[in-house]
C-alpha angles and dihedrals in degrees: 000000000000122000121233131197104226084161088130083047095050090038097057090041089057093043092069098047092050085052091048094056088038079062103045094045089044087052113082112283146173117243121193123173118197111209090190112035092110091062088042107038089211138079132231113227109188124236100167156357143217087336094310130094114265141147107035104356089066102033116107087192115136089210136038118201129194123199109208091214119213129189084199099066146063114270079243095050105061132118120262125195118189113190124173097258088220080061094039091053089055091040094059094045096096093041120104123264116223138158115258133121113090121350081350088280095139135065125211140162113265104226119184103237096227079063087060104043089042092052093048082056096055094044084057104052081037084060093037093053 
């Protein structure tokens, strides 16, 4: 079988899709970066405060972005998960409530974090496909 160089192919195709995620990360998002997750296992997605809504019941964000922070790692070198915050809000409906944040005044769903990771796979083949 002979090889061909579809490198302007490949280039343009990755191009778009550069320009697509420029798009998505320029347009407003919520960024939320657990310190703990790695002991935990888990993430804290934010439904209120102090009695009031808050976190994702109140963002008008397209997008919410966890960063899976690591001490271990370069601030360059951390993991970064971007869900569709409308998906993310019917995702996190079957996960547990529970107090946490600061002086235990908020309340948030406790995701594991390899659901997540799991759930921001399928969206993507559901999208591939």
């Amino acid at each position: 079988m002979a090889h061909t160089n579809k490198f302007d192919l490949d280039l343009q195709f990755g191009k778009k899709y550069e320009n697509l995620f420029q798009k998505t990360i320029e347009g407003q998002v919520e960024c939320k970066c657990d310190r703990i997750w790695h002991k935990t296992s888990n993430l804290y997605i934010e439904i209120e405060s102090r009695g009031k809504p808050s976190g994702i019941k109140v963002t008008t964000a397209k997008n919410y972005v966890f960063c899976l922070h690591s001490k271990d790692r370069s601030d360059d070198d951390q993991i970064w998960l971007v869900i569709p915050t409308n998906l993310l809000k019917e995702f996190i409906k079957d996960y547990p409530i529970r107090n946490g944040g600061d002086n235990y005044t908020s309340k948030g769903h406790i995701v594991p974090a390899k659901d997540l990771i799991d759930f921001q796979i399928q969206q993507q083949k559901f999208h591939v496909q």
